[in-house]
C-alpha positions in Angstrom: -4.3 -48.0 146.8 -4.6 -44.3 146.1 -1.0 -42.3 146.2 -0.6 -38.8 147.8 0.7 -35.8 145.8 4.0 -34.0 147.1 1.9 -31.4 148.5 -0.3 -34.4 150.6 3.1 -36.3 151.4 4.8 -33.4 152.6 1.5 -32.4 154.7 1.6 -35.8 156.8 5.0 -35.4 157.8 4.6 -32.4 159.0 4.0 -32.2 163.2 0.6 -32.1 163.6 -2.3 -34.1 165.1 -5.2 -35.6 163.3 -8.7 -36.9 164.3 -9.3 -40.6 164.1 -13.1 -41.3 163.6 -14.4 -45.0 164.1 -17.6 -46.6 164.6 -19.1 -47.9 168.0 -20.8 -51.3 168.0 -24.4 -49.0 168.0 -22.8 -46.9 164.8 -22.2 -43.7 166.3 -19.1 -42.3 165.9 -16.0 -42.1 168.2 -13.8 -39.2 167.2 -10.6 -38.6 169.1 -7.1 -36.7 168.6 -4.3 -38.5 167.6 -0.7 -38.8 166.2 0.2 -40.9 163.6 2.7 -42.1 160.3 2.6 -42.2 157.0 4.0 -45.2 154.8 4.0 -44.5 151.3 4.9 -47.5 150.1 2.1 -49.5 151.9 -0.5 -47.2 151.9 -1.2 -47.2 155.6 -0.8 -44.7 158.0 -0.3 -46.1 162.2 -1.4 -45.1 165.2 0.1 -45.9 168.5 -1.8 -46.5 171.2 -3.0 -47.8 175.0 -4.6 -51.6 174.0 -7.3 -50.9 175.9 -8.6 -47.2 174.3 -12.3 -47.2 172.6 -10.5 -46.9 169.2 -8.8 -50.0 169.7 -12.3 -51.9 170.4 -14.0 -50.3 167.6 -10.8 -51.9 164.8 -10.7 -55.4 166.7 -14.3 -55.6 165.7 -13.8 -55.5 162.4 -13.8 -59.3 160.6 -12.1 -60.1 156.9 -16.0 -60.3 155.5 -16.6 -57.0 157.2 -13.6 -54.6 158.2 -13.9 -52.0 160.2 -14.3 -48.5 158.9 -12.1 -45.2 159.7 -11.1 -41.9 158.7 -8.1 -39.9 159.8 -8.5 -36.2 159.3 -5.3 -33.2 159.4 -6.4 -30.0 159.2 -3.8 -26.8 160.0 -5.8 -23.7 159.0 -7.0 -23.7 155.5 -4.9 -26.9 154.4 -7.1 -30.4 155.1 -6.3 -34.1 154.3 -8.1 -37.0 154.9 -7.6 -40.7 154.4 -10.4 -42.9 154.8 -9.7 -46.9 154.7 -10.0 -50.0 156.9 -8.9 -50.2 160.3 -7.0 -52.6 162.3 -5.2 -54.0 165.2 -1.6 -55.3 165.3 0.3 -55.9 168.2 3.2 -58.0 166.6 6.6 -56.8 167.8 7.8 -55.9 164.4 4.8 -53.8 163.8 5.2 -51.9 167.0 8.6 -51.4 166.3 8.1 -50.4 162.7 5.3 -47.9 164.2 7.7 -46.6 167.4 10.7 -46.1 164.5 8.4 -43.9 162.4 6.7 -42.4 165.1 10.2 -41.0 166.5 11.1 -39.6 163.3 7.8 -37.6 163.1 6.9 -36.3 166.7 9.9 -37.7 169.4 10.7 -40.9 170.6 8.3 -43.1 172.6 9.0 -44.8 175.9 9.1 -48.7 173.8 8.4 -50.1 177.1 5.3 -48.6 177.5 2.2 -51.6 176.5 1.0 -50.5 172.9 -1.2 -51.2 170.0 -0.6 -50.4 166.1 -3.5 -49.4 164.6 -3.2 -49.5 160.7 -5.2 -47.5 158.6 -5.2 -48.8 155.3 -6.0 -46.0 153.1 -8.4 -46.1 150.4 -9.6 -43.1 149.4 -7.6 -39.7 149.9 -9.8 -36.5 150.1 -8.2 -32.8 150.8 -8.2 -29.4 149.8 -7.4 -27.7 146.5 -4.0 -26.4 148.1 -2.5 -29.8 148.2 -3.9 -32.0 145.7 
């Protein structure tokens, strides 16, 4: 599991959006904006979402011999991060409210009643640019 630097840790809890990039079941690629977390301890960063979104199909196809592929990127001007990892669903309720917690503390809080997913993103390779490696 790859660590961030300070620079890259303070950059993802920051407010800002990222694009989520996953694979259709033809390969092409579905690109959308999102919010999400960072756990530094884990090495995952979560996505909350409807259950019934494109993204969410594209990580429930995803099987232990062959996960599911993804990359979140942040950009804000000049400064870039990407984390690039394995994708999946969770819709325990401790995962959700691990993800609603974290969520809150980043952007504001989320209606928990709401029907949501967790998508986690476990990270596995970190790219960004010079500025914040």
């Amino acid at each position: 599991m790859p660590r961030l630097t300070d620079p890259q840790r303070a950059f993802v809890t920051e407010r800002h959006l990222a694009t989520l990039t996953t694979l259709r079941a033809d390969g092409s690629p579905h690109v959308v904006p999102v919010a999400f977390t960072w756990d530094d301890e884990a090495g995952i960063a979560r996505i909350t979402t409807n259950p019934t979104t494109v993204k969410v199909r594209n990580a429930r196809r995803g099987t232990a011999d062959a996960p599911t592929r993804a990359a979140l990127c942040q950009v804000d001007g000049r400064r870039w991060l990407t984390l690039e990892g394995t994708i999946s669903a969770d819709d325990s309720p401790a995962e959700l409210a691990e993800a609603l917690r974290r969520y809150g503390e980043r952007y504001r809080p989320r209606d928990p009643l709401i029907e949501r997913v967790v998508l986690r993103v476990a990270v596995e390779r970190v790219m960004s640019s010079r500025d914040l490696r």
